[in-house]
C-alpha positions in Angstrom: -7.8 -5.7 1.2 -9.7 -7.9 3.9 -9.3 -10.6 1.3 -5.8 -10.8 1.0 -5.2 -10.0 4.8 -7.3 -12.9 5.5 -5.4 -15.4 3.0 -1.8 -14.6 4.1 -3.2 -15.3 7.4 -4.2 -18.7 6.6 -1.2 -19.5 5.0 0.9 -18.0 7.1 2.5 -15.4 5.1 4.7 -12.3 6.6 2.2 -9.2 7.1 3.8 -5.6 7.3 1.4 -3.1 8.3 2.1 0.3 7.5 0.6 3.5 8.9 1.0 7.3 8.4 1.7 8.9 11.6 1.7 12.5 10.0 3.5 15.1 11.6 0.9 17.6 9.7 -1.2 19.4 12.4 -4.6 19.7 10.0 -3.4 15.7 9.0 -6.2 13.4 8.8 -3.4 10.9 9.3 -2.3 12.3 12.6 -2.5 10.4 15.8 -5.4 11.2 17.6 -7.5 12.1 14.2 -9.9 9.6 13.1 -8.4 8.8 10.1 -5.3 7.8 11.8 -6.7 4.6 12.8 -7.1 1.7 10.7 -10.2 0.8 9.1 -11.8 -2.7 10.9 -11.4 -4.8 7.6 -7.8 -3.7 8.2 -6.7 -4.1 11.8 -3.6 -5.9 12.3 -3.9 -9.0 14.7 -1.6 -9.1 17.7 2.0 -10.2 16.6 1.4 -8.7 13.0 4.1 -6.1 12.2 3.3 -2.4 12.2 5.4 0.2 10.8 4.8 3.7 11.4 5.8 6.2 8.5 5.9 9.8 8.7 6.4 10.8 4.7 4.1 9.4 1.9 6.6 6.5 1.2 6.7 3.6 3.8 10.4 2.7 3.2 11.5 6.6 4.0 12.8 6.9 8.1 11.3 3.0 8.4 13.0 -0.1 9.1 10.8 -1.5 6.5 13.8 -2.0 3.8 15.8 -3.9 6.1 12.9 -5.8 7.8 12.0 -7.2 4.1 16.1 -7.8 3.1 16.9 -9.6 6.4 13.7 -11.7 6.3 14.9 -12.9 2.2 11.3 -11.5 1.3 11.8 -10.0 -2.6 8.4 -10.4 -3.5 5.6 -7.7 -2.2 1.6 -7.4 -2.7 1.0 -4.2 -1.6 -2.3 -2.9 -0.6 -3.4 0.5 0.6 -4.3 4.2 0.9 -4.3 6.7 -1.0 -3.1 5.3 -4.6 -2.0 8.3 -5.8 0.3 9.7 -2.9 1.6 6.9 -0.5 0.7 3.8 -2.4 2.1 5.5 -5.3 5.6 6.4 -3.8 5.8 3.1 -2.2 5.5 1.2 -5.1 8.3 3.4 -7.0 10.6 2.9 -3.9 9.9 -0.8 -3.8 10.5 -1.5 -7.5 13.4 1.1 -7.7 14.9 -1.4 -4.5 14.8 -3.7 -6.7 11.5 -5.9 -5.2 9.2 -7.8 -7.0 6.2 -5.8 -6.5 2.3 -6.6 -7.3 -0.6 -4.2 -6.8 -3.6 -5.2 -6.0 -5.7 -2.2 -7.8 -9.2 -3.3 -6.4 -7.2 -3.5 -2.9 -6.5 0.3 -3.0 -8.4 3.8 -3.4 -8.0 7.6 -3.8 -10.0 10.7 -4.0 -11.2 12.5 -6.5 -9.1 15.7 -7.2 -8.4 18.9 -9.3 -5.6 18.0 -11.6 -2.7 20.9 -12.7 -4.4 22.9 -15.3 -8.1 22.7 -12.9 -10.5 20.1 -14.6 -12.0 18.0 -11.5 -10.8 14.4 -12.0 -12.6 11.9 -10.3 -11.2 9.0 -7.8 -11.4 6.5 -10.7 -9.9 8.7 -13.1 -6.6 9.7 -10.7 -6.6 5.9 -9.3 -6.4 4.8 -13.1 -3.6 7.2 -14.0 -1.5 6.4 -10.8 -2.1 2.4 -12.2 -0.7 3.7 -15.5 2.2 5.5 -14.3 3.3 2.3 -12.3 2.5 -0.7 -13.9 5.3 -2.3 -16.5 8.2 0.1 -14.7 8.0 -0.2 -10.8 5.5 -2.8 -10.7 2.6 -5.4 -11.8 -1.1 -4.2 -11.6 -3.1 -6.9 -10.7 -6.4 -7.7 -9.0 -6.9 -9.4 -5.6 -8.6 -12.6 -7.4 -5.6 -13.5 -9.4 -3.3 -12.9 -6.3 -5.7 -14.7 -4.3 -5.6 -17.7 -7.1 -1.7 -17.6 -7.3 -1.3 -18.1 -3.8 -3.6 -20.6 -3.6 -2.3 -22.4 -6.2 1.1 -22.5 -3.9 
């Protein structure tokens, strides 16, 4: 994720950073929880966009739709927390908007979870799955050094 921050701010590139500001009272993701702030590697700069988001997708109750359609900006490499829930649904929103969307799968992570029936599944194992369910229908799976090459390459 610091990778690809870091090259769209070389070549100047538009940044939207999104963050959960859960209404949840036991939310990790609430402000004034630890988790609710972003990680270093992260950190928007001053001047960088930041969207706050309240469900798990960042174009529900966000200007984010309209930010990206007024700004001609079809094409999204999207980055992020937790792959299974909000990276997840804001890749399906994205792709059923009709953007281009790229994910860069070493640029996100989950948790490791019980799945429906109660077998443990690790983080690898959910991340992997929510990279199946997307990839070919709402989006391209791709790694950061190929992303990092293509825009380079521009």
């Amino acid at each position: 994720m610091a990778a690809l921050l870091a090259a769209w701010r070389r070549g100047s590139r538009p940044i939207y950073h999104v963050r959960h500001d859960s209404v949840e009272p036991d939310s990790h993701y609430r402000p004034g929880q630890p988790g609710h702030d972003f990680k270093p590697e992260a950190m928007p700069l001053p001047g960088e966009t930041v969207i706050p988001k309240s469900t798990n997708s960042a174009f529900i109750g966000t200007d984010l739709e309209a930010r990206l359609r007024a700004a001609g900006q079809n094409k999204l490499v999207v980055a992020g927390v937790i792959t299974n829930n909000s990276v997840e649904a804001t890749v399906r929103m994205a792709g059923n908007l009709g953007f281009e969307v790229y994910l860069a799968e070493d640029a996100c992570f989950t948790f490791g979870r019980r799945d429906w029936a109660g077998a443990f599944r690790s983080a690898e194992e959910v991340h992997a799955m929510s990279l199946a369910n997307l990839d070919g229908e709402y989006c391209l799976v791709v790694r950061t050094g190929d992303v990092l090459s293509a825009a380079e390459a521009k």
